[in-house]
C-alpha positions as CSV (number, residue, x, y, z in Angstrom):
1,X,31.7,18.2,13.9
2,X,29.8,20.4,11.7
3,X,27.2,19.3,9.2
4,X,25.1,21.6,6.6
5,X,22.0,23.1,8.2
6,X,20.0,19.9,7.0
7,X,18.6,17.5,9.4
8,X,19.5,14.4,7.1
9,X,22.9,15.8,7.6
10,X,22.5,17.0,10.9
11,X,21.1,13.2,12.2
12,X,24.4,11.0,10.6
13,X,27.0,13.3,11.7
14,X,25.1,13.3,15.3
15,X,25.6,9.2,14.9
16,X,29.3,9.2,13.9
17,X,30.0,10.9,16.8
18,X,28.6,8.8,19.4
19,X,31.2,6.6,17.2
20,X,34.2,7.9,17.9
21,X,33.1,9.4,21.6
22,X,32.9,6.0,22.7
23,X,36.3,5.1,21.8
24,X,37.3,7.9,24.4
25,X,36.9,11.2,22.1
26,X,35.7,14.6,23.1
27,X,33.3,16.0,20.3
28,X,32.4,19.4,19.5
29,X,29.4,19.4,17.7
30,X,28.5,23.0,16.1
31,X,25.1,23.9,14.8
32,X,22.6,27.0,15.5
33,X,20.6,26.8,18.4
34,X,16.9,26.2,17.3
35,X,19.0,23.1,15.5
36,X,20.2,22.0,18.8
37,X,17.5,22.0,20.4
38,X,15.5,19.8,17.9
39,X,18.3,16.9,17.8
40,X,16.9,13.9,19.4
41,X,17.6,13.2,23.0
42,X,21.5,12.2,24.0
43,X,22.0,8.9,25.8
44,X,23.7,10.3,29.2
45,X,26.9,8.2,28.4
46,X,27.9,11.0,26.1
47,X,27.2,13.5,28.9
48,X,31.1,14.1,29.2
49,X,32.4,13.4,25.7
50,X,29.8,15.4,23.1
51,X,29.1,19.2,23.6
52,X,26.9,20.4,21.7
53,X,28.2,24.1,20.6
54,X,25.1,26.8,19.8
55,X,26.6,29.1,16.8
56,X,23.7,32.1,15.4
57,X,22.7,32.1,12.4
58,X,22.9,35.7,10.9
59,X,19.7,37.2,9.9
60,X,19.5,37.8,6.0
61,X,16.9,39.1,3.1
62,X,14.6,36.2,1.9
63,X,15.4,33.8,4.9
64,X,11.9,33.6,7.0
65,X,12.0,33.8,10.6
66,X,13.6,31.8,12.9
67,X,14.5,29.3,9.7
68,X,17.8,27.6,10.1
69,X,17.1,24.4,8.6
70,X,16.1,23.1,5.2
71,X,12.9,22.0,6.8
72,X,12.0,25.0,7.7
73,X,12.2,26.7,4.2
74,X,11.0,25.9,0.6
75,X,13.4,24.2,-2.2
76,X,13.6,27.8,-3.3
77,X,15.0,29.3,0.2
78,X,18.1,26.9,0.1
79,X,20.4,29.2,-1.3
80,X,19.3,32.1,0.8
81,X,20.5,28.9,3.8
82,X,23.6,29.0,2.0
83,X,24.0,32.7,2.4
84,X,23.3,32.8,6.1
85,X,25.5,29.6,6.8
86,X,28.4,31.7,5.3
87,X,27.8,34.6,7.7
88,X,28.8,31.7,10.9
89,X,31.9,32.0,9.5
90,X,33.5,35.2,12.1
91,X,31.8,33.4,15.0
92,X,33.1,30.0,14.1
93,X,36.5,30.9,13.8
94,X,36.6,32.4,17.3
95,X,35.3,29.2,18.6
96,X,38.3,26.8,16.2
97,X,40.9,29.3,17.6
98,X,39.8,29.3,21.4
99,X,39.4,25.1,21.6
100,X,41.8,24.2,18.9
101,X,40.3,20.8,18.4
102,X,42.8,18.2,16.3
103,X,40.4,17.8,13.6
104,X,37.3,19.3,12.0
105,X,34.8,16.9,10.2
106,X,32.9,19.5,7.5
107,X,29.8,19.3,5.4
108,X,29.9,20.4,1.8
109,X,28.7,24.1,2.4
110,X,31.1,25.8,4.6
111,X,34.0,26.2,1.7
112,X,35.1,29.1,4.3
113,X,36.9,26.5,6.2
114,X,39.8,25.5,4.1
115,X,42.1,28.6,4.9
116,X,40.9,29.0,8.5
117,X,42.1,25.2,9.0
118,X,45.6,25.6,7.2
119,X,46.1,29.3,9.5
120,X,45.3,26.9,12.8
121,X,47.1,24.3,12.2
122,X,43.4,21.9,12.2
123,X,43.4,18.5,10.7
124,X,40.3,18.7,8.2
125,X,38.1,15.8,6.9
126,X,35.0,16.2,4.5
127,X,31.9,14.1,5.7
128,X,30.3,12.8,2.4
129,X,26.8,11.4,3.9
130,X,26.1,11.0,0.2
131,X,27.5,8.0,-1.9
132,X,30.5,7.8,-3.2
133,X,29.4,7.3,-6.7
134,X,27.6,11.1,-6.4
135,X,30.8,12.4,-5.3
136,X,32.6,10.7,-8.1
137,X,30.1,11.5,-11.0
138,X,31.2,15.2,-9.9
139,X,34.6,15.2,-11.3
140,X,37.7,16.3,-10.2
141,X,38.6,19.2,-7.8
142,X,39.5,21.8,-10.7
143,X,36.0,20.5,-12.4
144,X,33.9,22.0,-9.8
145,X,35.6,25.0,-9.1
146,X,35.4,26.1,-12.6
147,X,32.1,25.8,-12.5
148,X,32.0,29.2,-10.7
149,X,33.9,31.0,-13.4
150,X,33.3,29.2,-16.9
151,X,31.8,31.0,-19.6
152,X,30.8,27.6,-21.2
153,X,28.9,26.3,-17.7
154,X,28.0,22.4,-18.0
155,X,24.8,21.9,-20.3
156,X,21.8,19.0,-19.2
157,X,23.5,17.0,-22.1
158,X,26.4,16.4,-19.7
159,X,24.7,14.9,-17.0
160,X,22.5,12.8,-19.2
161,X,25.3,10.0,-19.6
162,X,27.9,9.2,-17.5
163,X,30.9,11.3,-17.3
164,X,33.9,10.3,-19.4
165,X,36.5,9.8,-16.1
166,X,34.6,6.7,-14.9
167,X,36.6,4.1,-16.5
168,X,34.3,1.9,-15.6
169,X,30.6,0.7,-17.2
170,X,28.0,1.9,-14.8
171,X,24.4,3.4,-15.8
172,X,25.0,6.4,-13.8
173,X,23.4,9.3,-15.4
174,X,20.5,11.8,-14.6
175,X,17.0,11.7,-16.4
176,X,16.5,15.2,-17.9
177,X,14.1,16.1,-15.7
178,X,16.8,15.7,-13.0
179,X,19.8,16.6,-14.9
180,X,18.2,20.4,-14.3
181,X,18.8,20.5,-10.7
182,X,22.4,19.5,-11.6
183,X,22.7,22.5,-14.0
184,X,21.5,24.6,-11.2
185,X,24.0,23.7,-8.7
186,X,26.7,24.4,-11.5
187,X,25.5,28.2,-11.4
188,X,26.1,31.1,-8.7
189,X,23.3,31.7,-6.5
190,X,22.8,34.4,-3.9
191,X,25.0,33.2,-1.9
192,X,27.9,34.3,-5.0
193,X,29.1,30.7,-5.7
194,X,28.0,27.4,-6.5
195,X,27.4,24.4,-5.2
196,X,29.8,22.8,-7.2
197,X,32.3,25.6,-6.3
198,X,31.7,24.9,-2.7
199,X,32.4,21.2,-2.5
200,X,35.6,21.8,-4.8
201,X,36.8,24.0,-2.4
202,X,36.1,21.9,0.5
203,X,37.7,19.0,-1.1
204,X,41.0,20.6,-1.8
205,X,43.1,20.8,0.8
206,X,41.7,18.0,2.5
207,X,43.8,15.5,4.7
208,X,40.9,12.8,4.2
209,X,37.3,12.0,2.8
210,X,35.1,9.4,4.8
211,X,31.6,8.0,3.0
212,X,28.7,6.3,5.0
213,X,28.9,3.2,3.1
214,X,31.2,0.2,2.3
215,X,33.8,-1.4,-0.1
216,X,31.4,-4.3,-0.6
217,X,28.7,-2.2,-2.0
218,X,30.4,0.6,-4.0
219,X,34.2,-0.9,-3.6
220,X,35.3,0.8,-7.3
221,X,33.6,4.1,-6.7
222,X,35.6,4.6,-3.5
223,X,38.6,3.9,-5.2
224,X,38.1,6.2,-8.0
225,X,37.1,9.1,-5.1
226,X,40.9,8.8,-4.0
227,X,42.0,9.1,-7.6
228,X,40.2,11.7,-8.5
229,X,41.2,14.0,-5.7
230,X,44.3,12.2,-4.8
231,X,43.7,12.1,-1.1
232,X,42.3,8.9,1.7
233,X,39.1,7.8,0.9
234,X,37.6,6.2,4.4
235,X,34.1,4.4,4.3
236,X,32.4,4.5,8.0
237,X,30.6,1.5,6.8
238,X,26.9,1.8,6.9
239,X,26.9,2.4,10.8
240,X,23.4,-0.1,11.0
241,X,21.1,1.5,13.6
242,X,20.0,0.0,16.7
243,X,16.4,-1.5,16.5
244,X,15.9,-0.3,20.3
245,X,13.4,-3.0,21.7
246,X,12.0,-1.3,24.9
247,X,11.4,1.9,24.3
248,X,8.5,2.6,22.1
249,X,6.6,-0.9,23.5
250,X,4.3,0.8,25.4
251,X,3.9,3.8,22.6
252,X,0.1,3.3,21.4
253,X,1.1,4.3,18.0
254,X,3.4,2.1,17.8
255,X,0.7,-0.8,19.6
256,X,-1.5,-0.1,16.7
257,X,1.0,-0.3,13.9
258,X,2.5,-3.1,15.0
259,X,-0.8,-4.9,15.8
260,X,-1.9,-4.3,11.7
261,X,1.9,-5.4,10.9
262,X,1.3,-8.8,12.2
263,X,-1.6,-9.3,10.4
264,X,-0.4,-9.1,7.1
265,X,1.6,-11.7,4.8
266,X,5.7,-11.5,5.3
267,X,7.6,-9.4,3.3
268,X,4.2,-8.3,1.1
269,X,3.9,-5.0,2.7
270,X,5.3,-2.0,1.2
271,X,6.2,1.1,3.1
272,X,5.7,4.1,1.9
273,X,8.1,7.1,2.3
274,X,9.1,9.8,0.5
275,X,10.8,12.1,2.8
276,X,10.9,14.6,5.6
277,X,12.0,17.8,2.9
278,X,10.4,16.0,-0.2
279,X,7.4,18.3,-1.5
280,X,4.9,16.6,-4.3
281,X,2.4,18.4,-6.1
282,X,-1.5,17.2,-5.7
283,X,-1.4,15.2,-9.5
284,X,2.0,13.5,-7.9
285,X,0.2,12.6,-4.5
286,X,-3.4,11.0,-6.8
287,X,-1.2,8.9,-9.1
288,X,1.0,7.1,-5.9
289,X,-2.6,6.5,-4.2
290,X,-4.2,5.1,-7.4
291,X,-1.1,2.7,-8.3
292,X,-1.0,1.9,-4.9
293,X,-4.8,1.0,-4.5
294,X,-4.1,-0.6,-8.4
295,X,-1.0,-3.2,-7.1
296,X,-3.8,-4.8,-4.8
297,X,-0.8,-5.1,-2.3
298,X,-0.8,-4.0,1.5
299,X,1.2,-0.7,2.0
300,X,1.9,1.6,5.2
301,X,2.1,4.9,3.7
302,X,3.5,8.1,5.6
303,X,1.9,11.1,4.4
304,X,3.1,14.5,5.9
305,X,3.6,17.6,4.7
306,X,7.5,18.9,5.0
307,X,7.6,21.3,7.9
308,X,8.8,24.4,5.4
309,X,5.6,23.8,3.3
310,X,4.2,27.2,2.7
311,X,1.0,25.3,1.6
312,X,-1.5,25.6,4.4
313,X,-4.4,23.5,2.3
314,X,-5.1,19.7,3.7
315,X,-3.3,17.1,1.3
316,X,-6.2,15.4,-0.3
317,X,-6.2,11.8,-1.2
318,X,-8.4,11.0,-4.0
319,X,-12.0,10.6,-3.4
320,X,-13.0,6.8,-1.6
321,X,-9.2,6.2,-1.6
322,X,-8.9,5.7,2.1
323,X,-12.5,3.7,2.6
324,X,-11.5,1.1,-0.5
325,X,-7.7,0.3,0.5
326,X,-8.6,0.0,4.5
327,X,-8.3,-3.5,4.9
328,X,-5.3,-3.8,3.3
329,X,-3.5,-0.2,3.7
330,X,-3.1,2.7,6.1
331,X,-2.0,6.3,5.5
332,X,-0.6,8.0,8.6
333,X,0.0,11.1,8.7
334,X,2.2,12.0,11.7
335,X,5.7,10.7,13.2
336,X,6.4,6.9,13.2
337,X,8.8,4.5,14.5
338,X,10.4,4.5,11.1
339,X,13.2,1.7,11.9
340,X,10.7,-0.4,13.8
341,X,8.3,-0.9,10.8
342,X,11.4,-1.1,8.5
343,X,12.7,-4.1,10.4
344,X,8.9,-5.6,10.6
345,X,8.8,-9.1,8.8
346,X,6.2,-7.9,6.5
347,X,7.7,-4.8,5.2
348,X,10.0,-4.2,2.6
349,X,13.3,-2.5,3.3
350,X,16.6,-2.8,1.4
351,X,18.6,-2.7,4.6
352,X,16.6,-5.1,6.2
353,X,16.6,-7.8,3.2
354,X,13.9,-6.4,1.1
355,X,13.5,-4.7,-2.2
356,X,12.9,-1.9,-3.1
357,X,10.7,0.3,-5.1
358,X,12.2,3.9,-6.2
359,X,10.4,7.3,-7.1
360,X,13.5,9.6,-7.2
361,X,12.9,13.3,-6.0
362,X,16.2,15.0,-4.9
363,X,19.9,15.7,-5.6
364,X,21.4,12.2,-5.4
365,X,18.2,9.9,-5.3
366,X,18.0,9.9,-9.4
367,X,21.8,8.5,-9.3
368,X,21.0,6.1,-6.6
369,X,17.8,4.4,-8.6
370,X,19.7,3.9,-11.7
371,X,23.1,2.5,-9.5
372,X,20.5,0.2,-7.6
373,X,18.1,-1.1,-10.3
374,X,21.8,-1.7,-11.9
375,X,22.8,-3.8,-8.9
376,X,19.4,-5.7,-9.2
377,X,18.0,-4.7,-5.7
378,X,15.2,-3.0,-7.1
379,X,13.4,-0.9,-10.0
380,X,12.7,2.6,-10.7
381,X,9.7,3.8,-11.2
382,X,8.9,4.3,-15.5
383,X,8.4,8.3,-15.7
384,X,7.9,11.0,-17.9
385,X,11.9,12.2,-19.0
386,X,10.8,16.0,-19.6
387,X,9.2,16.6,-16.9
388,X,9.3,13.7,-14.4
389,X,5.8,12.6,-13.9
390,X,4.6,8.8,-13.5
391,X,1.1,7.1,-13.9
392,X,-1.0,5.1,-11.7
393,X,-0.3,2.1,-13.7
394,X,3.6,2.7,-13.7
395,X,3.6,2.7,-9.8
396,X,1.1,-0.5,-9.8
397,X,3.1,-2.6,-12.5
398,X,6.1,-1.6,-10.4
399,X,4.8,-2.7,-7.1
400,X,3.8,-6.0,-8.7
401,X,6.7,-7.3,-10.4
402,X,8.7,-6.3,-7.2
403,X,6.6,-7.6,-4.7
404,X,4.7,-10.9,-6.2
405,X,6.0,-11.0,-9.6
406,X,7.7,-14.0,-10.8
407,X,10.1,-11.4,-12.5
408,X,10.6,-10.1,-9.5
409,X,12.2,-13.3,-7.7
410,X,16.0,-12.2,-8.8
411,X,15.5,-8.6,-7.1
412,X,14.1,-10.5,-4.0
413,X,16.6,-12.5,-3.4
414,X,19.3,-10.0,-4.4
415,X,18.0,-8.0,-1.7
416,X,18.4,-10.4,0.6
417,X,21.8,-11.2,-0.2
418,X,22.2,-7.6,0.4
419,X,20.8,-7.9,3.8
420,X,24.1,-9.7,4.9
421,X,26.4,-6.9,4.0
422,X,24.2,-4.1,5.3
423,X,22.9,-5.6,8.5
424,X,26.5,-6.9,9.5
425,X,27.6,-5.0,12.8
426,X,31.1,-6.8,12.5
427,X,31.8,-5.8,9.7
428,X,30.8,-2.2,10.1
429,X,32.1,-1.7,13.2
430,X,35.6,-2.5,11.9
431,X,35.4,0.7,9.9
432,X,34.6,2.6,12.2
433,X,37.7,1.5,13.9
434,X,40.1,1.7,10.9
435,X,38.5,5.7,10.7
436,X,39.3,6.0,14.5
437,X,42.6,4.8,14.3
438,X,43.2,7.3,11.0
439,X,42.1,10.1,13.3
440,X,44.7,9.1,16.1
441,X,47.7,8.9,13.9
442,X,47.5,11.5,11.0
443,X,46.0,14.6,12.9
444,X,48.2,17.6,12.4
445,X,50.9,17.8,14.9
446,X,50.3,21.2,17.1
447,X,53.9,23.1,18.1
């Protein structure tokens, strides 16, 4: 196992294989050390069947110190990541040649991989933690690899509808404000490819793909993956985590939170996340507070700071903000028990049968919000094309028609329905099983 230097990478490729090493499978799990030693605590079971492998990352120009996650670094540092990540590639080798493991499950970045599997002889899969209609609206193999080398590079038009080899209707398409990022990742960097360059080179070659999601949710966009790159496509299903009961019971944070969740109405609260690497400018951070205080409904909002932040001023809620909204809101601004307040009665969460509410920030998110609001689960927030702001009273009128709005009832009970795909272990678990039993019978046969 070896995920990009990302720790909402890092985390699901950690879960997949406690997967498989429960079905009797030794895992080799390959990050850099300060990495390894942030990953969550291993249940003991795994003592035996998950080693966790401590690679260096090299030291390059315009990487801080001791950085080896995106966490650590600004939006603008990722490439310079990138760069480093590359430079595993000597040490990495040495380890694939010494334990000559049957398979290797990859990330996007480490295109380096494809010839050093084929020389040893490795089974190689590509771990798309990302859905498959991102992977899809990305084109074929040759598509992304000629990104590196095209004197006509892909323009924001293109990525302002959706691409002409889904044969399907679908609303997938980025606003233009997004669509920039997109033309970014078409360019060379620092690192002297692309992005695009670097999953086209992953992809080819592959023996299989596996997505973290289902048929039942995204059933055509899995299918068209396997056309477009002519190899298995394998969901993992959505792998539902475990709710652990005991644990945090006796955390006082967790006392307090739960103590305010129980007061409020079911299903009326919204929580409030953005993300771990998401960074929003002060404007961004006074319009969510204001259309939240405006939508008069409850909300738990977390509000931290992404450790990379280079910003070492307080974020500043707008004046009162806190003082008017405290019966019926709370900002917290350290770690919570995120799946424990997700599966809360009152809050909403599309995995646990709730709507949701989307303000799109990064690579895939602008994709999922228009697939979603498509599939009547939720609605994205109105904003600004050009340059991607919102307003107070778009977050509010949002809230409202999802929350209480009689507009709103369809998304409710969409969501819902949802809830009975997502939150079916079963289900799930059979795909996990179908994957396992792929990896038992189509490695690579060693002479």
């Amino acid at each position: 196992m070896f995920p990009w230097l990302a720790f909402g990478h890092i985390i699901p490729f950690l879960e997949l294989s406690k997967f498989i090493a429960r079905k009797g499978h030794k895992i080799s799990f390959i990050s850099t050390p300060r990495n390894i030693d942030r990953l969550p605590k291993i249940p003991s079971e795994f003592s035996n069947s998950i080693t966790l492998v401590k690679i260096s990352l090299p030291k390059i120009d315009g990487l801080p110190k001791d950085a080896e996650a995106t966490m650590d670094i600004t939006s603008e540092e990722i490439i310079y990541l990138k760069k480093a990540m590359d430079g595993m590639e000597k040490d990495v080798t040495n380890f694939l040649e010494k334990n000559c493991p049957d398979w290797i499950i990859q990330d996007f970045a480490q295109y380096w991989l494809a010839p050093i599997s084929t020389k040893l002889g490795i089974s190689r899969i590509y771990y798309g933690i990302i859905n498959a209609w991102f992977n899809c609206f990305l084109g074929s193999i040759e598509n992304m690899i000629n990104t590196n080398n095209c004197t006509s590079p892909p323009k924001l038009e293109d990525f302002l509808i959706p691409p002409k080899w889904i044969p399907f209707e679908t609303k997938a398409a980025y606003r233009l404000h997004e669509a920039r990022w997109m033309v970014g990742s078409s360019q060379k960097n620092v690192s002297g490819v692309s992005d695009l360059y670097r999953i086209g080179v992953t992809i080819r070659g592959l023996d299989a793909i596996i997505i973290r999601h289902c048929p039942e949710f995204e059933g055509q966009w899995l299918k068209l993956l396997e056309d477009l790159h002519h190899i298995p496509v394998l969901p993992t299903g959505l792998m539902p985590p475990i709710v652990e009961s005991s644990t945090d019971e006796k955390n006082e944070s967790w006392i307090s939170i739960k103590e305010w969740l129980d007061e409020k109405p079911k299903g009326l609260v919204v929580y409030v996340a953005l993300g771990s690497e998401v960074t929003v400018g002060q404007s961004e951070i006074n319009e969510l507070a204001r259309g939240l205080e405006l939508s008069g409904s409850p909300f738990f909002w977390v509000l931290r700071k992404p450790s990379g932040s280079r910003n070492k001023d307080p974020i500043e809620l707008p004046d009162g903000f806190e003082e008017r909204t405290k019966d019926r809101g709370i900002v917290w601004k350290s770690w919570v028990p995120q799946l424990k307040i997700l599966s809360h009665e009152s809050v909403e969460g599309l995995m646990f049968g709730h709507p949701l509410i989307m303000l799109p920030f990064l690579v895939d998110q602008g994709l999922n919000a228009r697939i979603l609001e498509d599939k009547g689960v939720g609605i994205d927030v109105p904003r600004n094309e050009e340059d991607g702001s919102y307003t107070s009273d778009s977050v509010a009128n949002s809230v409202k028609l999802v929350m209480v709005g009689n507009d709103g009832k369809i998304i409710r009970e969409k969501a819902k329905e949802m809830s009975s795909i997502f939150n079916n272990k079963e289900l799930h678990d059979n795909y996990i099983e179908i994957l396992i039993n792929f990896l038992e019978n189509y490695r690579k046969v060693k002479n």
